[in-house]
N, C-alpha and C positions, 0 to 999 in steps of 0.2 A: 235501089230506090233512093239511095239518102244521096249517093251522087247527083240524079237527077233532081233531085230537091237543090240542090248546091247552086246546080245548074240554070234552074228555072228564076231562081233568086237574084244570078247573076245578070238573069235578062231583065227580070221586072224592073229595075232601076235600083234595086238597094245597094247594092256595090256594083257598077259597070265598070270594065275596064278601059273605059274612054279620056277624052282627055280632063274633064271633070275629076272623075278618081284622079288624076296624077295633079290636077292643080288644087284639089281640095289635101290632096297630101302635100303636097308645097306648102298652103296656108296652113295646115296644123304642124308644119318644121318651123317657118317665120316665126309663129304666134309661140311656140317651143321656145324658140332662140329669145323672142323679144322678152316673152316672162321671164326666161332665165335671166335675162339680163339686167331686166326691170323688176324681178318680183324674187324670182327666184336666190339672188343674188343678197339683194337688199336684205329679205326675210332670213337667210342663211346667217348672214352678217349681223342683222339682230338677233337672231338665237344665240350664238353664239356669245355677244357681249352678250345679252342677256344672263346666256350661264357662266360665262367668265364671273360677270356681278355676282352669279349666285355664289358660285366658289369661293369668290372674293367673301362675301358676307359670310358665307360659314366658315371660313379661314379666319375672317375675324372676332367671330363669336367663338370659334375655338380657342386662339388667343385671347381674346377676352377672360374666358373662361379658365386659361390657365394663369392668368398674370390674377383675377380671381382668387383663385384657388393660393398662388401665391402670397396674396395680401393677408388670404382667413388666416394662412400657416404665421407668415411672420405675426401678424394680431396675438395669433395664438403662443407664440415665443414670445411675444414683448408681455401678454400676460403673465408668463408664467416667470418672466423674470420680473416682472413686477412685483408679484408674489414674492420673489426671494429675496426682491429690494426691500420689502417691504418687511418682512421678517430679517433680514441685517438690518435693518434702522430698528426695528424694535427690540433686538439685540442688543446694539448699540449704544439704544439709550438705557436699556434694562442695565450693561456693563458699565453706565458713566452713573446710573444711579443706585449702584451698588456702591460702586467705587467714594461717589458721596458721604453716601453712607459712611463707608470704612473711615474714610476724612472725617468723619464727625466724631465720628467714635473715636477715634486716635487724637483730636483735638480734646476729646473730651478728658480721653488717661491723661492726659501731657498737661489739660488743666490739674483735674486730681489730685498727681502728682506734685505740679506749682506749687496745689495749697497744701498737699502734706509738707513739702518741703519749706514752705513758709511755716508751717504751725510749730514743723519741730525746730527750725531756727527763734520760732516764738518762747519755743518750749523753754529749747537752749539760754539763749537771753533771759526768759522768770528765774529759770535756776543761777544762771550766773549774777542776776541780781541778789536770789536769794541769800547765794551764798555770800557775794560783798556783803552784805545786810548782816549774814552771822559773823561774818568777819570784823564788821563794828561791833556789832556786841559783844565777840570774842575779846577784841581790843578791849571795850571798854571794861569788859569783866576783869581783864587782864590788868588793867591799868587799875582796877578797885581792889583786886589782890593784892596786886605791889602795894598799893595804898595803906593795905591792912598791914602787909608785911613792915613795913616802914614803921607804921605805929606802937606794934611791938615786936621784943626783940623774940627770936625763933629758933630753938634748937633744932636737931635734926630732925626728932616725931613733929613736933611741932610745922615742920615746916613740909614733910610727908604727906601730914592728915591735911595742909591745906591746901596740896596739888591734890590727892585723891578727892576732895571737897569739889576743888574745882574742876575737874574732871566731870563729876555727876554731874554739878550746874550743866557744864555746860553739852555733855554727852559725850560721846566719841563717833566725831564728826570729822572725818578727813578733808583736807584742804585742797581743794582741787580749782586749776584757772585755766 
């Protein structure tokens, strides 16, 4: 039965084997051939760049994305040497104003010093005035002694008791220059 269905189909005109069929199958190779040439071809050739573009653009968003990713890193290195630049200057200047410091303080012994060494050369100088100073009085005591001595004549107590005399006046004070 399905044969003769096939059959009955092939007479009614749906598909005959006449020369219709074979030039309606001619026109559907041409128009085949022509699309492909004209349509098929074109549209081929634009997919294709198309997805070349696309490839391209995500090749370059992936490069993008790594020269990116490269930029955040080195960012993140130049902070962090920033940071460390940043703590050697503060070092830096923490060690030059320490160092200041020490400078001041070392000028300051070394003044100190100056003025002790001034005072006791002032010191030195009042006493060696001092003592020129007892050195004229000594003289002149010396010279008021002789004076006496001269006036009267002196035996040898006599002349004893008035070194011991002058000794108390004048103390026992060593001579020193």
């Amino acid at each position: 039965m399905s044969i003769d269905i096939v059959n009955s189909s092939l007479r009614l005109g749906l598909v005959s084997p006449d020369w219709t069929f074979v030039f309606q199958l001619i026109n559907t190779l041409i128009l085949y051939l022509i699309l492909r040439k004209f349509l098929f071809g074109p549209v081929t050739a634009f997919m294709e760049k198309r997805e070349n573009e696309i490839k391209n653009q995500i090749q370059a968003a992936k490069n993008l994305d790594l020269e990116a990713q490269q930029l955040k890193a080195d960012y993140e290195a130049k902070l962090i040497h920033a940071d460390d630049e940043g703590k050697d200057i503060v070092k830096k200047y923490t060690q030059r104003a320490e160092n200041r410091a020490f400078e001041i303080v070392k000028a300051a012994e070394t003044e100190v010093d100056t003025m002790k060494l001034n005072a006791h050369r002032e010191l030195e100088r009042e006493r060696v005035k001092a003592v020129n100073e007892l050195k004229g009085q000594i003289s002149e005591l010396t010279i008021l002694a002789a004076s006496k001595v001269v006036e009267k004549d002196l035996n040898e107590a006599d002349h004893k008791e008035l070194i011991n005399k002058f000794i108390s006046e004048v103390g026992e004070t060593q001579w020193q220059n």
